[in-house]
C-alpha angles and dihedrals in degrees: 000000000000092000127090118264086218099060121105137169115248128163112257093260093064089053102102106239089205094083132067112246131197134205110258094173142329117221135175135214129183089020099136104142100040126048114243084242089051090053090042101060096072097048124110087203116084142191128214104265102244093237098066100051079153093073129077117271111254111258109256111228117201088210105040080051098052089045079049086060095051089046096057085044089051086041096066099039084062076055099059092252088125093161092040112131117210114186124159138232114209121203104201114192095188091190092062100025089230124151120210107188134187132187118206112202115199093197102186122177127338118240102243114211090240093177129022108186112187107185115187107205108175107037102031090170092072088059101098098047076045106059084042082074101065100094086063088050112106086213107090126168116240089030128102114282105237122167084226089067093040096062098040091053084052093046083052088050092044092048096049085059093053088047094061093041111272116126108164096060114157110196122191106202119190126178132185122207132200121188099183 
């Protein structure tokens, strides 16, 4: 009832660019594994914060939005949600040239490290301290593979080598990953 009757849902490619477009709001549906604030933060579209109704509404830019969509996706693969879908859903009320977007995230599963192998080639002696360390390491088996984790494991590694006096260590770090 409190819609406009002239609101519709189009894809981002039907919106006409011509005009200039503002956010009317920002929503998200299937994000159970990440807030909506969390999401948003890394977004370049923005909505006007309800506690200022007073300011202008931000401009609503169909490529900045799309390139929105790919950043949430990218997001989650960081996350270890290799296999996660992000599409979008656009309310268009033309009379008023407000945008009402929303992003649907389809999270799936997350990839889990199931193996962390740390050789140490040139100092095998330092193998066994090393391999002490790996209740401090971010990476965990069993746990979600995030590259947040991965280069913090290899920070704590780096650092383990500082500690014992070698300054000049050159790590080489791969990782496979297998979504299915």
């Amino acid at each position: 009832i409190l819609s406009s009757a002239h609101a519709r849902a189009i894809p981002i490619d039907a919106l006409d660019k011509s005009r200039d477009w503002a956010v009317k709001g920002l929503n998200f549906e299937g994000n159970k594994h990440f807030s909506s604030g969390d999401i948003e933060e890394i977004l370049q579209t923005k909505t006007r914060p309800w506690y200022t109704p007073w300011r202008e509404r931000p401009r609503f830019d169909p490529e900045v939005f799309a390139a929105d969509v790919k950043r949430v996706e990218r997001f989650y693969q960081s996350q270890g949600y290799y296999e996660a879908r992000v599409s979008h859903d656009l309310q268009v009320d033309e009379e008023s040239q407000l945008v009402s977007a929303t992003i649907i995230v389809e999270e799936n599963t997350p990839v889990l490290l199931r193996q962390l192998s740390v050789r140490i080639i040139d100092h095998p002696e330092l193998q066994p301290e090393l391999e002490a360390l790996r209740p401090e390491f971010f990476l965990k088996p069993g746990k979600p593979f995030t590259e947040e984790d991965y280069q913090q494991t290899e920070t704590r590694i780096k650092d383990f080598f500082y500690d014992h006096g070698r300054a000049h260590v050159k790590i080489e770090r791969k990782a496979q990953v297998f979504p299915e």
